[in-house]
C-alpha positions in Angstrom: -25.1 -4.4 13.0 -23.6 -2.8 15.9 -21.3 -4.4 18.5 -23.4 -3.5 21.3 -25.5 -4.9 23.5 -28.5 -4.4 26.1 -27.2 -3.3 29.5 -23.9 -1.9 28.0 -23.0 1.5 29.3 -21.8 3.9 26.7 -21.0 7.3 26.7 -22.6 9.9 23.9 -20.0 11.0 21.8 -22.5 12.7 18.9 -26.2 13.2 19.6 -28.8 12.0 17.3 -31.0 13.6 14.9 -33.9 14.8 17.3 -32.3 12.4 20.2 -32.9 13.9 24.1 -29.5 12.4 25.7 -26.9 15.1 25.8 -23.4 14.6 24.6 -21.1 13.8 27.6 -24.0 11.8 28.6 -23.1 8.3 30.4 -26.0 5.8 30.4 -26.8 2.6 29.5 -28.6 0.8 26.4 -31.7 -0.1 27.3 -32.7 -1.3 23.4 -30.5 -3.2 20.7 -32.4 -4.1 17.3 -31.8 -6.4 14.9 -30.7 -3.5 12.1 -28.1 -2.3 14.8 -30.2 0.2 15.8 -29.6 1.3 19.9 -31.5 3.4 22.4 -29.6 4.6 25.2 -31.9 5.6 28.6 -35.5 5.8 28.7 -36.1 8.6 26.9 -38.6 8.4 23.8 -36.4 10.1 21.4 -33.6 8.8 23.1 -32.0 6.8 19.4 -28.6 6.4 18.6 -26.6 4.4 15.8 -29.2 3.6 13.2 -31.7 5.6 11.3 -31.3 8.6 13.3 -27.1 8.8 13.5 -25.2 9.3 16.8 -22.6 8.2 18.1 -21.9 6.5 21.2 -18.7 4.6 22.8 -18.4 2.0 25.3 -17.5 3.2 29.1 -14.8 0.4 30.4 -16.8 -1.3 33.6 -15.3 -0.7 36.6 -15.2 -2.8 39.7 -17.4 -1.7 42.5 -16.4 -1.8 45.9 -18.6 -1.0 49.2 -15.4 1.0 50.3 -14.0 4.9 48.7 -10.6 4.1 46.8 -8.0 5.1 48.9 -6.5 8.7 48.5 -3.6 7.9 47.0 -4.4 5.4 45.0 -3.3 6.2 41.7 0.2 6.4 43.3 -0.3 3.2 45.0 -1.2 1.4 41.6 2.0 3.3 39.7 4.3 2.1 42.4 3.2 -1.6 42.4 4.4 -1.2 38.5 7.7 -0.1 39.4 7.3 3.8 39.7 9.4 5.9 41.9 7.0 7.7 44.3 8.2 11.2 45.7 6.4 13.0 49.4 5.8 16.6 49.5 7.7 18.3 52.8 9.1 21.2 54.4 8.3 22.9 51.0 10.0 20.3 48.0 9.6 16.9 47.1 12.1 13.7 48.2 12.1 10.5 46.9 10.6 7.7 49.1 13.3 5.3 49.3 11.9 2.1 50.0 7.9 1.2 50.4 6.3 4.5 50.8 3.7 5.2 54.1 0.9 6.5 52.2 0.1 8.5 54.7 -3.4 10.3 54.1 -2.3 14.0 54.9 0.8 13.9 53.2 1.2 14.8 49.1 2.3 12.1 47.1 3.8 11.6 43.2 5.2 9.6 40.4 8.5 11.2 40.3 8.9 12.9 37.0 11.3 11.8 34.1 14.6 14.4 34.4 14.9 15.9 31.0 19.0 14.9 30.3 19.8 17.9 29.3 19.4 19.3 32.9 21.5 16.9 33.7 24.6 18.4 31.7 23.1 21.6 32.9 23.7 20.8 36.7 27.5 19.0 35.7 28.4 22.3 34.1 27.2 24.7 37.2 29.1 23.0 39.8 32.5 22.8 37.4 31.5 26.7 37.1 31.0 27.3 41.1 34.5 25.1 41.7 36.1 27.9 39.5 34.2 30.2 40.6 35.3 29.1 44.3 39.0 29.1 43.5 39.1 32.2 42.0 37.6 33.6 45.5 40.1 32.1 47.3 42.5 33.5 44.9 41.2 37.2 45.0 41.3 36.5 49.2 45.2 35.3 49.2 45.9 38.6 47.3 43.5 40.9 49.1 45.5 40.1 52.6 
């Protein structure tokens, strides 16, 4: 007995033997039968899940709005959860501070985890530019 139901959409993971929906397909089940056997679309061949294999998956509904999502909405959602949001400018990113303006012709990110060992990377090259600074100053006091 399968777990689906008329009016589910599903996605076709595996067609079936002598089936007519493609794999990659998204549609809907249009028939459910009692021995689990589904049909997905209105195709006559169009069997899945029973006598004729296939394999389908379901496709998470999603709300529908009259309204395009807005264009940064992905970032929007990820900072509402406590993300770091970063704008692209003047050729690099900065951070965003505070609430970001989701302006719609600017770039916008989650800012990206810092691998820790960059971290030590960036300590050590600015104790090495220190030196590297005194020893100028050094070669400058002898040079005159």
């Amino acid at each position: 007995m399968s777990n689906f139901k008329v009016g589910d959409k599903v996605r076709v993971l595996e067609e079936a033997v002598g089936g007519d929906v493609q794999v990659g397909t998204i549609d809907v089940i249009t028939y459910v039968c009692s021995n689990g056997v589904v049909r997905v679309g209105t195709g006559y061949a169009s069997w899945f899940l029973g006598f004729s294999g296939g394999k389908l998956e379901l496709v998470k509904a999603e709300a529908e709005y009259p309204n395009p999502p807005h264009i940064h909405h992905k970032e929007i959602i990820a900072w509402a959860k406590g993300a770091q949001i970063q704008w692209f400018g003047h050729g690099k990113w900065f951070d965003s501070g505070g609430k970001p303006v989701w302006n719609p012709s600017v770039k916008y990110r989650v800012k990206p985890p810092v691998d820790p060992r960059l971290l030590v990377l960036n300590e050590k090259l600015a104790e090495i530019q220190k030196e590297l600074s005194e020893i100028n100053k050094q070669i400058g006091e002898i040079s005159k």
